[in-house]
VOPAGU-2260 file (C-alpha; in pm, 1 decimal, decimal comma):
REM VOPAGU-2260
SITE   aa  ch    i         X         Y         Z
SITE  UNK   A    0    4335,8  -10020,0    3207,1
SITE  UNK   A    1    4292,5   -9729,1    3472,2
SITE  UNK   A    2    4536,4   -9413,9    3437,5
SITE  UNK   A    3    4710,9   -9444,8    3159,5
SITE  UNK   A    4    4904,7   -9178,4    3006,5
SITE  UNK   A    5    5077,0   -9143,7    2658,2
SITE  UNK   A    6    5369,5   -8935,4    2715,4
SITE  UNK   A    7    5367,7   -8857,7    2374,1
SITE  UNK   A    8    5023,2   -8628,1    2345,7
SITE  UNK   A    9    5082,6   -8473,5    2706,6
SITE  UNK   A   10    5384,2   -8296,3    2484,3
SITE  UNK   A   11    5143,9   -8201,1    2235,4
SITE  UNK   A   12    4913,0   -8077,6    2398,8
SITE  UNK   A   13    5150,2   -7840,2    2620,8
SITE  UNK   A   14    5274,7   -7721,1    2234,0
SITE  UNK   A   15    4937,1   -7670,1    2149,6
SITE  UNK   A   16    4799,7   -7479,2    2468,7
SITE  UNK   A   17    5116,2   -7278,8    2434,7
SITE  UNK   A   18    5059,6   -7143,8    2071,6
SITE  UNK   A   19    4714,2   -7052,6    2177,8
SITE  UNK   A   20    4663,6   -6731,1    2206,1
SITE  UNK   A   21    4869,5   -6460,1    2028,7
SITE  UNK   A   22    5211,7   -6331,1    2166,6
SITE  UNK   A   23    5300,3   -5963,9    2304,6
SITE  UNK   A   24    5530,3   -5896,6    2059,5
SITE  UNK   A   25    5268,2   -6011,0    1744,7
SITE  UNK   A   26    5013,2   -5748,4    1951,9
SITE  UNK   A   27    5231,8   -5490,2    1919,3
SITE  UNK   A   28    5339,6   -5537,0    1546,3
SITE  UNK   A   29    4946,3   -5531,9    1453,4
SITE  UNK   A   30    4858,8   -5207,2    1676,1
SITE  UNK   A   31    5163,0   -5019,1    1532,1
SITE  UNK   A   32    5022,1   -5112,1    1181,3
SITE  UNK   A   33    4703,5   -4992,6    1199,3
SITE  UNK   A   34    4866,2   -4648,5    1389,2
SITE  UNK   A   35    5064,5   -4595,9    1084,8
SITE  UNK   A   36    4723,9   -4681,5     887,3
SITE  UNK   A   37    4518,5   -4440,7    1077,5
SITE  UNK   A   38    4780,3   -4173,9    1073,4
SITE  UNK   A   39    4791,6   -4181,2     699,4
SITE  UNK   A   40    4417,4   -4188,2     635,3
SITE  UNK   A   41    4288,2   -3943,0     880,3
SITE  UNK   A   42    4442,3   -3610,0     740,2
SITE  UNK   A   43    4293,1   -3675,5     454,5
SITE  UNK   A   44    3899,1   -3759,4     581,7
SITE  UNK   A   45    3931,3   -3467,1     793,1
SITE  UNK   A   46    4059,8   -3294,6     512,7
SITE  UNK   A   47    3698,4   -3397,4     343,6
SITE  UNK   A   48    3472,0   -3268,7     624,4
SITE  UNK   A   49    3650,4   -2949,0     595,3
SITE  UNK   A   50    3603,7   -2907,0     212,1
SITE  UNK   A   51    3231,1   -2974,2     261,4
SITE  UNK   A   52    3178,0   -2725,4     533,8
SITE  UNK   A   53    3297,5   -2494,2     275,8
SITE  UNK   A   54    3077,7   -2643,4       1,1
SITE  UNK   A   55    2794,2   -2611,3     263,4
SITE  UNK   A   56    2830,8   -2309,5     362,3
SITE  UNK   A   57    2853,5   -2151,5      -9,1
SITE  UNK   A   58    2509,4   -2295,2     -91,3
SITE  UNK   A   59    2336,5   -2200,1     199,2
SITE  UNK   A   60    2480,7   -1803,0      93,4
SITE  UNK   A   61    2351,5   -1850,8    -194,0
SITE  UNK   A   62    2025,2   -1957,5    -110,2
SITE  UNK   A   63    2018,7   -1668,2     119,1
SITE  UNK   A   64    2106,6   -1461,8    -110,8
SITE  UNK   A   65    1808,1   -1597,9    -347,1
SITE  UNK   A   66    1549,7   -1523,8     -66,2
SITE  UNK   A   67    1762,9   -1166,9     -24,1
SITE  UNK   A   68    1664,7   -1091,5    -382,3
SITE  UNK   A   69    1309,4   -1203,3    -357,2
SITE  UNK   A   70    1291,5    -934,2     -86,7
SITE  UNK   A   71    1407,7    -663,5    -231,4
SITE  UNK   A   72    1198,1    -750,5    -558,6
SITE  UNK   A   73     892,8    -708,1    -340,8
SITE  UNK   A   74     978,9    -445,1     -71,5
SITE  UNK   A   75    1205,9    -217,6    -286,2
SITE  UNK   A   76    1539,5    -288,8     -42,3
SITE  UNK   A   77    1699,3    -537,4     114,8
SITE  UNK   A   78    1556,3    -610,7     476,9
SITE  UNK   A   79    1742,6    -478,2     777,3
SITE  UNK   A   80    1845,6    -839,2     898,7
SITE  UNK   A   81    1800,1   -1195,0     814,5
SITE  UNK   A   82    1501,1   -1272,8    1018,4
SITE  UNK   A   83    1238,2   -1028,8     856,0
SITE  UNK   A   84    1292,6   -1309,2     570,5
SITE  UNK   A   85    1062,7   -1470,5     791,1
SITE  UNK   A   86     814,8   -1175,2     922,6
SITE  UNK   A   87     805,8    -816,8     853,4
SITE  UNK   A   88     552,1    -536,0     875,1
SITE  UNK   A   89     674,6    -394,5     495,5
SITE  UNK   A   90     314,3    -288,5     341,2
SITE  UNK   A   91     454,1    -500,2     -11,5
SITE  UNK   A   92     619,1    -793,4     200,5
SITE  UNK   A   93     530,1   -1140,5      66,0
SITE  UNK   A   94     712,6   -1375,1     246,8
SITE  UNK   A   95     815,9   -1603,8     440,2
SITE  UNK   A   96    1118,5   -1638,7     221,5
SITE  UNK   A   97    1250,1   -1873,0     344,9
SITE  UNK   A   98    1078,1   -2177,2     480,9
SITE  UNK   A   99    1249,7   -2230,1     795,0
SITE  UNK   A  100    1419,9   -2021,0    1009,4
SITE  UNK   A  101    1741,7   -1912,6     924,6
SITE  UNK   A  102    1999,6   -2202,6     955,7
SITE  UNK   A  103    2351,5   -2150,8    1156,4
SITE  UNK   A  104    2699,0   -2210,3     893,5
SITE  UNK   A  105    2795,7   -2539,2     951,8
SITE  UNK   A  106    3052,3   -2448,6    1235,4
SITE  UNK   A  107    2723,0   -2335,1    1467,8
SITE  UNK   A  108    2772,5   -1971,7    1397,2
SITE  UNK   A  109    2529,6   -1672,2    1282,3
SITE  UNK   A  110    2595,1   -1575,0     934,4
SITE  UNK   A  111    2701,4   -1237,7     891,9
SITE  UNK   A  112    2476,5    -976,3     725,6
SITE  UNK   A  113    2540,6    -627,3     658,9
SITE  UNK   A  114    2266,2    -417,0     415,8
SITE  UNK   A  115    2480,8    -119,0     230,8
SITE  UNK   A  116    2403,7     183,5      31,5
SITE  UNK   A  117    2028,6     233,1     146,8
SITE  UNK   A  118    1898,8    -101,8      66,4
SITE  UNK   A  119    2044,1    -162,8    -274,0
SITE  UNK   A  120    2289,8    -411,4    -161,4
SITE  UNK   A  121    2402,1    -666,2     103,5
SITE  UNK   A  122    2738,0    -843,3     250,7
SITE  UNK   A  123    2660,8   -1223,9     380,2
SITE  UNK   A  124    2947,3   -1374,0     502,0
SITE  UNK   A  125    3034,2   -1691,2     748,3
SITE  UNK   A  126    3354,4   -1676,3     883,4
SITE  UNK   A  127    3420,0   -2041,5     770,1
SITE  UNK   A  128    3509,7   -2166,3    1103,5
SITE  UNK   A  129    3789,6   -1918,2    1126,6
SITE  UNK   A  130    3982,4   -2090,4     866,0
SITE  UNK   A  131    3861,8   -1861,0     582,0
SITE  UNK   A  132    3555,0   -1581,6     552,9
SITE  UNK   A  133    3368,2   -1753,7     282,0
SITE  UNK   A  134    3197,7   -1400,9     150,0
SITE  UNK   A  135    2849,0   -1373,8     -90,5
SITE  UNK   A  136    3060,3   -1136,2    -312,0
SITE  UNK   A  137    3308,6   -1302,7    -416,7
């Protein structure tokens, strides 16, 4: 009994080694699915990150706006800019008012502050990433 083969499961097993692996054209099917999936669902994520910038960036005005008031209630006026929140050498000043130093609007950008009519009130405003100003007055 040396070498024998079985004709029969030599064609087989070339079927078999054949169907192995996948083919070009089944490759190609999948990938174009999930492009058309991808396509579809990434408007709409990035569509979410956007929204919460904006969300973001309204609370962080208003918490600015908070410390703003607190200010005023002790100095008499609303500081000059944003960072004598932090330090000032106002005789009624009783800060910090804020407890860290003031944050960037969630596109990396300075907010901007403007004090009006002598000290009695204030524009904060982020330019929302250039989209839309989101404004403290509004």
């Amino acid at each position: 009994m040396g070498n024998l083969k079985f004709p029969i499961f030599n064609f087989q097993s070339s079927i078999l080694a054949k169907r192995a692996g996948f083919t070009l054209i089944e490759l190609l099917v999948v990938m174009v699915i999930l492009g058309l999936l991808a396509a579809l669902v990434a408007p709409r994520m990035f569509g979410k990150v956007e929204q919460s910038k904006e969300s973001t960036a309204k609370a962080q005005i208003e918490m600015l706006g908070t410390a703003l008031d607190s200010y005023r209630l002790d100095v008499g006026r609303y500081p000059d800019n944003l960072e004598e929140l932090l330090s000032s050498n106002e005789k009624s000043w009783n800060g910090p008012y804020l407890k860290k130093k003031v944050p960037p609007d969630p596109w990396g950008e300075e907010y901007h502050y403007e004090m009006l009519e002598s000290g009695r009130e204030y524009h904060l405003s982020s330019n929302g990433g250039g989209n839309q100003e989101i404004k403290s007055w509004e």
